[in-house]
C-alpha positions as a Markdown table, in Angstrom:
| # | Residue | x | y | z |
|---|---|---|---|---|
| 1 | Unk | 5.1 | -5.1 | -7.0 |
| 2 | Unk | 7.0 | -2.6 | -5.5 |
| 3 | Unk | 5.5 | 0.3 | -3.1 |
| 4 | Unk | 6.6 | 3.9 | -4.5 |
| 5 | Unk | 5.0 | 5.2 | -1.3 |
| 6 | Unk | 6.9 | 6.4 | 1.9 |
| 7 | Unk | 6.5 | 3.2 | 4.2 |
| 8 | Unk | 5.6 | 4.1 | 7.7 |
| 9 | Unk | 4.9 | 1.3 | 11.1 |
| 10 | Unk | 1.2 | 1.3 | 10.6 |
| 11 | Unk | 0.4 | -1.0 | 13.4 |
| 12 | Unk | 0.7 | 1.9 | 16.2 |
| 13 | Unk | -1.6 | 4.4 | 13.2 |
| 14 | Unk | -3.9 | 1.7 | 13.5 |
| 15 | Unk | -4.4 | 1.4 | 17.4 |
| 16 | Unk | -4.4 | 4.9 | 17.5 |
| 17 | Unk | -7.2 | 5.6 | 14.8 |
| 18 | Unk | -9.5 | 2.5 | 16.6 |
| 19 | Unk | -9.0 | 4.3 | 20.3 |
| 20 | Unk | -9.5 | 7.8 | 18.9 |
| 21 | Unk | -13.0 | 6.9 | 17.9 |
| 22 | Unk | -15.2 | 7.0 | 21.0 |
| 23 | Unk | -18.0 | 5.1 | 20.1 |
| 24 | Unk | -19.7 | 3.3 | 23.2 |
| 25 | Unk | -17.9 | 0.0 | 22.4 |
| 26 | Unk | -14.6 | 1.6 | 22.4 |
| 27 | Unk | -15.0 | 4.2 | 25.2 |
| 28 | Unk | -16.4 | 0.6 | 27.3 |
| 29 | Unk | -13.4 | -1.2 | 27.0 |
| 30 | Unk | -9.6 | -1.3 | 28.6 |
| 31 | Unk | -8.5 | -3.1 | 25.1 |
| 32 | Unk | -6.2 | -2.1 | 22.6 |
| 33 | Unk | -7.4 | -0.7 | 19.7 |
| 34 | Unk | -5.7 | -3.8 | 17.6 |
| 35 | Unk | -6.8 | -6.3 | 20.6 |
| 36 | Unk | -10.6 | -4.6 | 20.3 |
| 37 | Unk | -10.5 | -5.5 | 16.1 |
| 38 | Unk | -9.4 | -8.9 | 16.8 |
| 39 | Unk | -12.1 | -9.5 | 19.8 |
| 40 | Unk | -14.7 | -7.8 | 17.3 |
| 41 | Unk | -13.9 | -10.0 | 14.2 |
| 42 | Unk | -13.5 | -13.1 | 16.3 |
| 43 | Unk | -17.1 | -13.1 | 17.8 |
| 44 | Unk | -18.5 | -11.7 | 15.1 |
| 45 | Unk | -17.1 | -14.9 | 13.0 |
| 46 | Unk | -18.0 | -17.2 | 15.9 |
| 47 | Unk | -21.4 | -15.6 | 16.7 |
| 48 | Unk | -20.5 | -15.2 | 20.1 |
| 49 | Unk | -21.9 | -12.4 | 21.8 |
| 50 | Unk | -20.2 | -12.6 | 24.9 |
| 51 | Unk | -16.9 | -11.0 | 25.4 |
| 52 | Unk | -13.8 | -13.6 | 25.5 |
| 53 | Unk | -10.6 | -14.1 | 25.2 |
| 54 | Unk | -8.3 | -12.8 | 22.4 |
| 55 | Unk | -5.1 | -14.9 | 23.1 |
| 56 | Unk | -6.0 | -17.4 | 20.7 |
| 57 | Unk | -6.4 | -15.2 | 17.8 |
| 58 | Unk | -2.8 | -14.3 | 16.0 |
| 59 | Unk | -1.2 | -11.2 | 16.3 |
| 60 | Unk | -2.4 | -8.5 | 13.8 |
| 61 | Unk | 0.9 | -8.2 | 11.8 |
| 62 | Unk | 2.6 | -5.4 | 10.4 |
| 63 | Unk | 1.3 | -6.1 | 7.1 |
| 64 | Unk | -2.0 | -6.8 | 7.9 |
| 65 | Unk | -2.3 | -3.7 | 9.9 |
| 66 | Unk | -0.9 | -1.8 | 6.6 |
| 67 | Unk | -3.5 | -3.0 | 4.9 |
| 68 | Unk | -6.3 | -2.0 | 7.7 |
| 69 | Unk | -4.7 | 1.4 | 7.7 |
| 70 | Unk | -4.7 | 1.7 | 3.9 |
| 71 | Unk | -8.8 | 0.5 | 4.1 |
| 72 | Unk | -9.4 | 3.1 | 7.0 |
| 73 | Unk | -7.9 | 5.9 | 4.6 |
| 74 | Unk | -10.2 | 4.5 | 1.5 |
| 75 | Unk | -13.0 | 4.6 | 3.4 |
| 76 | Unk | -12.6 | 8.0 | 4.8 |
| 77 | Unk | -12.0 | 9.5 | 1.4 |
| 78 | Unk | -15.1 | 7.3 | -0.2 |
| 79 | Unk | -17.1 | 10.4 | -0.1 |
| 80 | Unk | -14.6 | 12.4 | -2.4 |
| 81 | Unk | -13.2 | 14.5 | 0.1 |
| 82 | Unk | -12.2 | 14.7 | 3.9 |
| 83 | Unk | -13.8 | 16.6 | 6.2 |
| 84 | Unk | -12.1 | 18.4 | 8.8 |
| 85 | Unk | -13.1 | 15.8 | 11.6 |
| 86 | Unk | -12.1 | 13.2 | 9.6 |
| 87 | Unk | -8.6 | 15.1 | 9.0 |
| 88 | Unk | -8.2 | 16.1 | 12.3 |
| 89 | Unk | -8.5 | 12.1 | 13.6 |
| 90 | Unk | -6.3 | 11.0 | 10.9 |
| 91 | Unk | -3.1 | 13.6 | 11.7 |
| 92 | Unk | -4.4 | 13.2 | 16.0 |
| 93 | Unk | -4.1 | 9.2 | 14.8 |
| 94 | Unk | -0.4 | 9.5 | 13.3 |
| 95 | Unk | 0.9 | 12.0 | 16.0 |
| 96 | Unk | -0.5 | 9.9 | 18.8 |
| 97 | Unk | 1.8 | 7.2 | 17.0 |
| 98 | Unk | 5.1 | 8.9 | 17.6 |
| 99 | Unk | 5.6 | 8.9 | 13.4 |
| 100 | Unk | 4.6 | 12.3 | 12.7 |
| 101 | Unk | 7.7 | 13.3 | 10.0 |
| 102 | Unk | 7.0 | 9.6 | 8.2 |
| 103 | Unk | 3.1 | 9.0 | 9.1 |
| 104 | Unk | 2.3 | 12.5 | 7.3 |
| 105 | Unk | 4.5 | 11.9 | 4.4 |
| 106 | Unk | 2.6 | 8.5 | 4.2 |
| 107 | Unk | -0.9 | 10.0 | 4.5 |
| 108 | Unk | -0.1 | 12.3 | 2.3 |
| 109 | Unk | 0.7 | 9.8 | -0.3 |
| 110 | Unk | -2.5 | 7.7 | 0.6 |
| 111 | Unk | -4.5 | 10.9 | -0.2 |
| 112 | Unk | -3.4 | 10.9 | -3.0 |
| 113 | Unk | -3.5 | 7.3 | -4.0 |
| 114 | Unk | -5.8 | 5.8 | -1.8 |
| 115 | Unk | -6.4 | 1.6 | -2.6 |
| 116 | Unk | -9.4 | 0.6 | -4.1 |
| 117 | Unk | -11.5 | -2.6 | -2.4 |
| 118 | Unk | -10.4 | -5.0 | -4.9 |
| 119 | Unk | -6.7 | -3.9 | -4.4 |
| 120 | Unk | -7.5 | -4.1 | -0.2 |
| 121 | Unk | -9.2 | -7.9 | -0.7 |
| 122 | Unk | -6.2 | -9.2 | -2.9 |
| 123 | Unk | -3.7 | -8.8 | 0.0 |
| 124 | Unk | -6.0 | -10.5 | 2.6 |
| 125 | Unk | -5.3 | -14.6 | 2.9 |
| 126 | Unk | -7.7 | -15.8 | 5.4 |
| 127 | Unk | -11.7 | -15.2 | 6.6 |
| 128 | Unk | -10.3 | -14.1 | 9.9 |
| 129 | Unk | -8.1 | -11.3 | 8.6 |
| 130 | Unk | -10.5 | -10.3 | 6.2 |
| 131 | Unk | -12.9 | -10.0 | 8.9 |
| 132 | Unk | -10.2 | -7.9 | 11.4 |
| 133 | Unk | -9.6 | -5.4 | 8.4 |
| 134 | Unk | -13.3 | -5.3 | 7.8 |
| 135 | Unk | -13.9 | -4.6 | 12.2 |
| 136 | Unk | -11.0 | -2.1 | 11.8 |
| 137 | Unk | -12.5 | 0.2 | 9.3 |
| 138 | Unk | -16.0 | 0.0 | 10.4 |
| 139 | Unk | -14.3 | 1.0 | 14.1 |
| 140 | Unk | -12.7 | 3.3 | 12.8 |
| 141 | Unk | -14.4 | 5.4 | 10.2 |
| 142 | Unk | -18.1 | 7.3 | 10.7 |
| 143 | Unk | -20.3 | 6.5 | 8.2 |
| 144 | Unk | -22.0 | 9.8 | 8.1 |
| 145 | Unk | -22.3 | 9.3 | 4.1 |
| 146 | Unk | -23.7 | 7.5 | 1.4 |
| 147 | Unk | -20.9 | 6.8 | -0.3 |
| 148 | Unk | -18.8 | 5.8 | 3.2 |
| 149 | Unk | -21.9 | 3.3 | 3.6 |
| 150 | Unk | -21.6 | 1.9 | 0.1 |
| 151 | Unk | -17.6 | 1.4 | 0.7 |
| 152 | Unk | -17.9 | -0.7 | 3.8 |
| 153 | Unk | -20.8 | -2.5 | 1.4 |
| 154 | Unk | -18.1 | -3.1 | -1.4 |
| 155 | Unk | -15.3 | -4.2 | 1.5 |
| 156 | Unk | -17.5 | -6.2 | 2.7 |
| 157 | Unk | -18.0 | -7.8 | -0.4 |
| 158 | Unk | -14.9 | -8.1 | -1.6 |
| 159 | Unk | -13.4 | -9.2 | 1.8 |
| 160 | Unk | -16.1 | -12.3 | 1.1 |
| 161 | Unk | -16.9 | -11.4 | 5.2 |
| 162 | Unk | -20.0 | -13.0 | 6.1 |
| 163 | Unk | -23.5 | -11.1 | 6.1 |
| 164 | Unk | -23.9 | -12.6 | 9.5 |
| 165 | Unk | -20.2 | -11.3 | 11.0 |
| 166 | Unk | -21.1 | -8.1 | 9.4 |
| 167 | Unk | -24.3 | -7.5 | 11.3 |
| 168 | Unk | -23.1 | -8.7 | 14.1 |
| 169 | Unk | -20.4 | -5.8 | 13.9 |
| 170 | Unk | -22.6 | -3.6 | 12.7 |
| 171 | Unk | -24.6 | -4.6 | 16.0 |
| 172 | Unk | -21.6 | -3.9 | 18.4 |
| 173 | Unk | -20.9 | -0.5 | 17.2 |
| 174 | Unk | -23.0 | 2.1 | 17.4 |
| 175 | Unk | -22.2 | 5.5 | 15.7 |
């Protein structure tokens, strides 16, 4: 299948849109917003509940962080609409990226078109990335509605993430 979108580098979108949220976990931690996903989803999948190492978790790749990016853009638009918070963190997110020209045509087009859960769970090959996409949206979007709630439900879902890695994320971020 071939992408009619603009294509932008999401992994630095991703990292900002994670570090841009201040939640207590984030505003804790010297970490990367990609390293913080991949710590979160890897003791969440564990069950560990003390921080550790990321080096042996693989790299988020470019791919995988499109797809995170594409999921944080679902999610924010579950509602119907975009608030002007929201807004504001997505464009702060793509010009803290350095990609303003190409990140704003591309968010402009995922607007527009934003995937659906079954369309973000086809892409994913593993628990563990499943589980890093799931971490990334949850850090990165507040779920001040109803229907943002019921997405991360549905992701969840779909991702097949386990009820036990999604409390335990649930347990690690607080809004």
């Amino acid at each position: 299948m071939v992408d009619a979108k603009p294509s932008i580098d999401a992994k630095p979108v991703v990292e900002a849109m994670v570090r841009l949220r201040r939640s207590g976990l984030i505003a804790a931690t010297a970490l990367g917003g990609l390293a913080l996903v991949a710590g979160l989803a890897a003791r969440a999948l564990r069950g560990a509940d003390t921080t550790e190492s990321t080096a042996t978790e693989p790299p988020v790749n470019e791919d995988e962080a499109r797809i995170m990016l594409r999921a944080m853009v679902a999610a924010t638009l579950a509602d119907g609409q975009i608030d002007a918070d929201e807004r504001r963190r997505l464009d702060a997110a793509v010009q803290a990226a350095g990609i303003e020209r190409d990140g704003a045509a591309w968010l402009e087009a995922e607007i527009a078109d934003p995937a659906d859960v079954d369309e973000i769970a086809e892409r994913v090959r593993t628990p563990e990335q499943a589980t890093r996409i799931y971490s990334a949206v949850r850090l990165s979007v507040l779920t001040d509605t109803l229907q943002e709630r019921e997405f991360l439900k549905m992701l969840a879902a779909a991702l097949d993430v386990p009820s036990e890695a999604v409390a335990r994320i649930e347990a690690a971020i607080d809004d």
